[in-house]
C-alpha positions in Angstrom: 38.0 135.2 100.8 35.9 133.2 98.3 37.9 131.9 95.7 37.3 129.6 92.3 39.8 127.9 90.0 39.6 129.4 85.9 42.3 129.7 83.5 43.2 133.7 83.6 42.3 135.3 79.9 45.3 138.4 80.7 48.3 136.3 81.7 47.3 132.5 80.7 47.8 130.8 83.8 45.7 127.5 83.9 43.2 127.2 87.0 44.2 130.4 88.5 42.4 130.8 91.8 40.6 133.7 91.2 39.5 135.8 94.1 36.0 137.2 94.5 35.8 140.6 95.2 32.4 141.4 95.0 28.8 139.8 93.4 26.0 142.1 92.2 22.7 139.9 92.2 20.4 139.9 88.8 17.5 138.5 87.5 17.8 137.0 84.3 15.1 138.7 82.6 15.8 138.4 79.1 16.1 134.3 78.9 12.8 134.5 81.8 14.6 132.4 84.5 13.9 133.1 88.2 17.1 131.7 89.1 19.6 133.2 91.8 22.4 134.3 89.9 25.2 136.9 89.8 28.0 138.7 88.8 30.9 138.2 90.6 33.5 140.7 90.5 37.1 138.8 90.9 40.7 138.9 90.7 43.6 136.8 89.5 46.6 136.8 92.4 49.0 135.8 90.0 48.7 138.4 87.5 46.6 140.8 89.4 44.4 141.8 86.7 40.3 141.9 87.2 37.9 139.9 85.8 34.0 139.5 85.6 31.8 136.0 86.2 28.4 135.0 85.6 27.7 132.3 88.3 24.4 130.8 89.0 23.0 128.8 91.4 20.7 125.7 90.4 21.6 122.5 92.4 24.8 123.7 92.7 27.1 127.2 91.5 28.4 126.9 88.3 29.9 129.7 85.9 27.5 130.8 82.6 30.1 133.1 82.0 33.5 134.4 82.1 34.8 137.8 80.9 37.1 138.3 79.1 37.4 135.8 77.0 40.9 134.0 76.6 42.8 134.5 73.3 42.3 132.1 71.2 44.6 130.8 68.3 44.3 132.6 64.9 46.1 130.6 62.0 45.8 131.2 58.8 44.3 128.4 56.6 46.0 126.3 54.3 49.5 126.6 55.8 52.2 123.9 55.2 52.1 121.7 59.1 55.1 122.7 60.5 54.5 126.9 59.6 51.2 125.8 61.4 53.1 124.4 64.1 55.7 127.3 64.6 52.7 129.9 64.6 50.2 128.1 67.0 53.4 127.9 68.8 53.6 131.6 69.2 49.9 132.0 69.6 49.5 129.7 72.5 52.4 131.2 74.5 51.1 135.0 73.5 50.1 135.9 77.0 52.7 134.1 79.1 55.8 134.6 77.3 56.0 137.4 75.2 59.2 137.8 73.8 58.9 133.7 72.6 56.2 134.7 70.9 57.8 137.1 69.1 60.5 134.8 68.2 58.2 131.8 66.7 56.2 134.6 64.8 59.5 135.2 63.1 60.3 131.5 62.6 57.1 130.8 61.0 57.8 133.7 58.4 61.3 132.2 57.8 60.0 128.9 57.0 56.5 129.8 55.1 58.8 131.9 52.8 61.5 129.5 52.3 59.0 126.4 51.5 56.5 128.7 49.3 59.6 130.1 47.3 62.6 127.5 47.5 64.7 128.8 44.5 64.4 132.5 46.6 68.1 131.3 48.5 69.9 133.4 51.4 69.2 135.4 54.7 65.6 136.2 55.2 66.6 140.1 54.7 67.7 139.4 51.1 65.0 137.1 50.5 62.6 139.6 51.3 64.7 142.1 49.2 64.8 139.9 46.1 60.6 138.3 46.7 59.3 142.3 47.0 61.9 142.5 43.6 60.7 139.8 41.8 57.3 140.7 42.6 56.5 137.7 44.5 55.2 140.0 47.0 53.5 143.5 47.2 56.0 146.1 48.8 53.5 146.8 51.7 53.8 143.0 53.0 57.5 143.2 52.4 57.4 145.7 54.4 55.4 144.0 57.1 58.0 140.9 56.9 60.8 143.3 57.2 58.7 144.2 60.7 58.6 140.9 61.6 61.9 140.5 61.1 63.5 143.3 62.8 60.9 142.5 65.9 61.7 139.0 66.4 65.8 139.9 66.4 64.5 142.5 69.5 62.6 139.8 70.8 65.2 137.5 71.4 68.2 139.9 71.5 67.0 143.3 73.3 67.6 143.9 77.0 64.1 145.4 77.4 61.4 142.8 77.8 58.7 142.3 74.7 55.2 143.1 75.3 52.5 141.7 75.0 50.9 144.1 72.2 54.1 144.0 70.2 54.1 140.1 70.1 50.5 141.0 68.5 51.3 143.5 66.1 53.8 140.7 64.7 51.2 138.0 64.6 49.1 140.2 62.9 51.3 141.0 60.1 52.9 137.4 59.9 48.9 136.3 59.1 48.9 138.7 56.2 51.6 137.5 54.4 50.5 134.4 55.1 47.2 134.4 53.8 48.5 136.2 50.7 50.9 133.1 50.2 48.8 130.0 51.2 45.1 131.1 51.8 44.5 133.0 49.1 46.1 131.1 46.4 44.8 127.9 47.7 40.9 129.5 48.1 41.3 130.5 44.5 42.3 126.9 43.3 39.5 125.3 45.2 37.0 127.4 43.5 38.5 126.8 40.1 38.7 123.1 40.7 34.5 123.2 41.5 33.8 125.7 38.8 35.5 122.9 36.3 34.1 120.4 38.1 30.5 122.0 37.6 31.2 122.7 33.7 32.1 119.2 33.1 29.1 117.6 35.0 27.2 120.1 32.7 28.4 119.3 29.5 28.1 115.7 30.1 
């Protein structure tokens, strides 16, 4: 059996030898080349889950395509380095290791709440108790950093394995309150700072 080398987009595994199951020939009509080409129907051993390539032949095969596409890192902008460090972290580790993810998602909340609001002092529950308090954040996204906490405790403490989608739904809500405590603010003082820059140019 036919196989090719490409990291898998389901489980992560670099230059997985992906199996071809089965080709269905085309002609590229919309882009008006008269070039053999296909879709090659295919299969990763490792994780067993299917895939799609585009594959054409010109002096040689080569891929045009490859679905689907592998997840790529989401960070939020404007983060202090190590938060960005602890959440790329989890992102790149996201398909393979699951419940690590979880974990890192947690640690990046941890820290981007303790350097964004240092006099806020003790466990991250009563943090969050006293920020939602204080009004330092909405009630909703202290409720999604309560969710993040509670699911990275289960990621690194429960006997049943963390999924995939659950490491997600935690990414997801740690790049909310995230981007309420970094992006945000900082996209609002980078517009001030060229709005004053713009009026004083002006009045000169």
């Amino acid at each position: 059996m036919a196989t090719f080398p490409h990291d898998c987009p389901h489980c992560g595994t670099k230059n997985s030898g992906f199996e071809i199951k089965g080709k269905f020939d085309f002609f590229d009509s919309i882009n008006h080349r008269n070039t053999s080409a296909w879709f090659l129907m295919c299969g990763n051993p490792e994780c067993t889950f299917p895939a799609v390539a585009v594959a054409q032949a010109l002096d040689r095969v080569h891929l045009r395509g490859f679905y689907p596409t592998p997840h790529e890192p989401d960070l939020p902008d404007h983060m202090p380095e190590n938060v960005e460090h602890y959440y790329l972290q989890a992102e790149s580790i996201l398909q393979q290791h699951a419940d690590a993810a979880g974990a890192m998602y947690r640690k990046a909340l941890d820290v981007g709440l303790k350097i964004r609001f240092p006099e806020i002092e003790g466990l991250l529950a009563s943090r969050l108790k006293k920020l939602v308090n204080q009004g330092l954040l909405t009630e909703e996204l202290g409720d999604f950093s309560h969710h993040v906490r509670l699911g990275g405790n289960d990621a690194v403490h429960d006997e049943d394995p963390f999924t995939v989608n659950e490491a997600k739904e935690l990414g997801f809500l740690t790049k909310m309150v995230m981007t309420y405590i970094y992006t945000l603010p900082e996209m609002i003082r980078l517009r001030q700072e060229r709005v004053d820059a713009e009026k004083a140019a002006a009045e000169e």
